[in-house]
C-alpha positions, 0 to 999 in steps of 0.5 A: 676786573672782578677776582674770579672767587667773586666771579665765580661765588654760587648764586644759588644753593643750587649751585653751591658744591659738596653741600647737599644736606645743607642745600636740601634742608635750607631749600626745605626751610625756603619752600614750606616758609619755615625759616628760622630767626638765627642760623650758625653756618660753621666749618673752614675756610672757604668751603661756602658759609658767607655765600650762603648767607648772601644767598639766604639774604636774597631768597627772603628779599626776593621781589619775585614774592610780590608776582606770586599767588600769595601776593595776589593783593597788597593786604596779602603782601602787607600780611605777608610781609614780616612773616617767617611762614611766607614761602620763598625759594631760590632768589631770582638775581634779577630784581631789584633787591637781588640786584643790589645785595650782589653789588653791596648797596642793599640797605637792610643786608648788614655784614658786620666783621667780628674780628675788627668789630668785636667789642660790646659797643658794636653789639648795642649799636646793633641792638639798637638798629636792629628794632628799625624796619625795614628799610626797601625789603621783606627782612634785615638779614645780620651776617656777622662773620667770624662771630668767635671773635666777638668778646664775652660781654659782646656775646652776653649783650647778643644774647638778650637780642636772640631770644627775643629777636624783632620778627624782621631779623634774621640773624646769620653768624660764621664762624670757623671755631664753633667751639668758642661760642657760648652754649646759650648762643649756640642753642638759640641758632639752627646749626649747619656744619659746612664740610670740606670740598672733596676731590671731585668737587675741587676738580669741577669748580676748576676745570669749569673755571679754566675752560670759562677763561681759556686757562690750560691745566694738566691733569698734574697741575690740577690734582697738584691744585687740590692737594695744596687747597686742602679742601677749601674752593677760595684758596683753589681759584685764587691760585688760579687767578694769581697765576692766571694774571701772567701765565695762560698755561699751568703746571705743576711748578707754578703752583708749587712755588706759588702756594705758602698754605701747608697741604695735606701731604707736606703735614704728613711728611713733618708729622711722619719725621717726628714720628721718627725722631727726625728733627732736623726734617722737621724743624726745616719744614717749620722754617720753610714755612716760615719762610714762604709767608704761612701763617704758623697759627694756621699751620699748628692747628692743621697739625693738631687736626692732623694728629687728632686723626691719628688718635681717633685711628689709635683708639678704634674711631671709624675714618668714615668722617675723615674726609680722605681719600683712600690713598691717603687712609692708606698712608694714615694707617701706616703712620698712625703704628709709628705712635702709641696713644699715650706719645699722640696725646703728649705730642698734640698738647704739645702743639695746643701750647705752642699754638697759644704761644705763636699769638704771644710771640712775635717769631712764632716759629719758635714755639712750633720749633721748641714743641719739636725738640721736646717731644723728640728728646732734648740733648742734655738726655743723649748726653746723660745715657752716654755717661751712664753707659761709660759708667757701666763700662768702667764698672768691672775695674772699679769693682776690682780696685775697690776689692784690692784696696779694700784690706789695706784702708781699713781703719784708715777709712773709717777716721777719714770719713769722719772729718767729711761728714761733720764738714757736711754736716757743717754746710748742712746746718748753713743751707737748713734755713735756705733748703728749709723755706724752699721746701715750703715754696714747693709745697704751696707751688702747684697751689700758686701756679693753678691761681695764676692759670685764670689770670694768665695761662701763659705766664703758667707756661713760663713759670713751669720753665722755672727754678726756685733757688733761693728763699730768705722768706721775703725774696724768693729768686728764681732761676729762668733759662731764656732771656726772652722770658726774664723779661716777660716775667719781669713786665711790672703788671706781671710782677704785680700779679705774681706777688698778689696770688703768691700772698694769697696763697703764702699769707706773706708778701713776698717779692719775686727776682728773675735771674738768668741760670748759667749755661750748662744747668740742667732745666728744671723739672716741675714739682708736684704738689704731690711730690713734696712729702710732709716730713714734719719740722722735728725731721727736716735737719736729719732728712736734708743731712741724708740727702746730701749725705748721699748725693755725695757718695 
């Protein structure tokens, strides 16, 4: 039994729904014979890019070309045969050629997945074959999916092949990331950018499914339908066609205790209880997720997108491009006065880091989870306000304490005060050569971090949840707050980086040690290089002595 997205793929650009500047030029390119040697077909899943690329295949190979006025004799058809001006249009799906691209065994149609098949390796085999005619058809047709998979030696041994392609090749790549392509191979490509469906569109393609196989759905469970497909045809018939497998009749219900994927309204409400510093609603919204199977890769970047709307509204951007209805513009419009621009750019580097780190870390929940927690306030800051009110409250009757005691201290406390401060001093002087080489760490440590960032941005990460705490100007020890990145910090390739840039930077091999901080200790707050102020080595002694001199007031 053939899965209905495959049953029900357009054949046709015709047939292709919600597309019509990319079905009008790529109709225009057919008719007049002008088509292009590279395409770059980008947008999200499931709104049509791989169809159109098949159906591109079988308008060049169409054999129908052979019954037409241009072939009217075989020198013609040979003459015509390799030429990018001979004239097509919409493929029959009746010939030969047409026949066999729709059931897989065309032999000069070749769909290479970038995911799994990614390395320079592939790329040179290709080369290598792409220079072989033809082997039945007019053209080979390369459709190379998620092309933003493929490495940068992969894309650099392309590139060669793109600009100067064999005048048989057509080359075809789909991705849903344009932005990490190269610009030398995005320019060699005519780009069409597939939009989301829009809500009538869905709508069609559903019903007309549901009538095709005498499938009841309401009104509710249609709309329900749309909501939770997010734009994308695929995930919306492939909810029918999972449900459709037991149920003849869907509701609402169904389709909600069927779908894992994070619909428009569900990112509305977790963005909407950040914004109100809801966190337990918006931590278990993470965990639901979790839970139902979603890919929290997946989720981050909608969130992301989701917030990217909001600063566009923040910053006066017109909504005309945002694909929303109006109800949702609506609600858009009153979310977007719960933030200021400033805490929406903070929130989405928030999630662009726990995005990278999902990839990292087998829970990524987690990350999603920690991003959350700190944009909305860590507990150790509730607890310093509380004190800090406590000590206002206290403040009158220690002022008046303070005034009766103050006549009958009097000498007293001067010779008193004395004995305290040389026995600080004291300590002072123990810690200068520790206090003196830690200062010089942070100094050089912006400088460290930004050498590591093109090696391994992730280990950045975890380094800036660090704390320098002790320096013998060999072994410098460092404090980290979570077991999990002791131990990642500790892997001995990272261990040999980190000491590689750290004597690049310093000039003097020093060894690093990871040690778990007690609990209770306040994290760290990083230290700009701008931040430590060059006080000279004749004043360090008499800066540190005030320092402590007054943290202990």
């Amino acid at each position: 039994m053939t899965v209905f997205y495959r049953k029900y793929r357009p054949q046709k650009l015709s047939e292709l729904i919600g597309q019509r500047p990319i079905v009008e030029t790529l109709l225009n390119q057919l008719t007049l014979g002008k088509i292009s040697h590279g395409y770059l077909f980008s947008g999200p899943r499931g709104t049509g890019k791989t169809s159109t690329a098949r159906i591109m295949a079988k308008a060049v190979n169409c054999q129908r070309l052979a019954s037409s006025k241009l072939a009217s004799s075989s020198r013609q058809l040979n003459a015509k045969r390799y030429s990018l001006n001979a004239k097509f249009g919409e493929p029959c799906n009746k010939c030969d050629s047409c026949l066999a691209i729709l059931n897989g065994s065309y032999l000069d149609l070749v769909e290479i997945d970038a995911a799994s098949n990614r390395g320079i390796e592939e790329i040179r085999d290709l080369r290598e074959k792409v220079k072989l005619a033809p082997v039945s058809g007019k053209f080979k047709v390369y459709i190379i999916d998620e092309a933003h998979m493929l490495t940068p030696d992969a894309f650099n041994a392309f590139l060669k092949t793109l600009e100067e392609p064999p005048a048989h090749a057509i080359f075809i790549l789909c991705t849903t990331n344009p932005t990490k392509l190269p610009l030398t191979i995005i320019s060699r490509l005519q780009r069409f950018n597939f939009s989301r469906a829009d809500d009538t569109g869905l709508e069609k393609i559903i019903k007309k499914i549901a009538q095709s196989e005498s499938i009841k759905l309401d009104e509710k469970a249609i709309s329900t339908l749309v909501k939770v497909s997010d734009g994308s045809y695929r995930d919306a018939v492939s909810v029918i066609d999972q449900l459709s497998v037991f149920k003849r009749e869907i509701k609402e219900e169904d389709i909600l205790g069927l779908v894992a994927v994070s619909g428009w309204g569900q990112l509305f409400d977790f963005v909407e209880s950040i914004a109100k510093k809801q966190i337990k609603k918006a931590v278990l919204t993470i965990e639901k997720n979790s839970a139902n199977g979603a890919d929290m890769s997946l989720f981050a970047r909608e969130t992301i997108l989701f917030l990217e709307k909001l600063l566009f509204m923040k910053i006066g951007v017109s909504t005309e491009s945002f694909d929303l209805d109006k109800s949702q513009l609506e609600k858009l419009e009153g979310l977007v006065n719960e933030f200021t621009s400033s805490e929406l750019q903070n929130l989405i580097k928030l999630f662009l880091v726990a995005e990278g780190e999902i990839k990292v870390y087998p829970l990524g929940q987690i990350s999603l989870v920690l991003a959350v927690c700190k944009y909305c306030g860590e507990p150790e800051i509730e607890e310093v306000a509380k004190v800090s009110n406590v000590l206002k409250g206290s403040e009158s009757q220690r002022v008046k304490e303070s005034e009766n005691t103050k006549e009958s201290r009097g000498t007293e406390e001067s010779k008193e005060a004395k004995g305290p401060k040389e026995s600080k001093r004291e300590r002072v002087k123990e810690r200068k050569s520790n206090n003196k080489s830690l200062v010089l760490i942070e100094r050089h440590w912006q400088e460290f971090l930004n050498k590591v960032k093109p090696v391994n941005a992730h280990v950045v990460a975890l380094l800036k949840s660090t704390r320098p705490s002790e320096f013998d100007g060999v072994n410098l020890t460092l404090e980290v707050f979570y077991r999990f990145h002791k131990e990642k910090l500790e892997e001995p390739k990272i261990m040999m980086m980190l000491s590689r840039v750290i004597e690049e930077v310093m000039g003097d091999k020093i060894n690093f040690k990871f040690v778990l901080a007690e609990r209770g200790v306040k994290k760290p707050t990083v230290v700009a290089a701008s931040d430590v102020v060059d006080t000279g080595e004749y004043k360090l002694e008499d800066a540190v002595v005030e320092i402590f001199s007054k943290q202990s007031r």
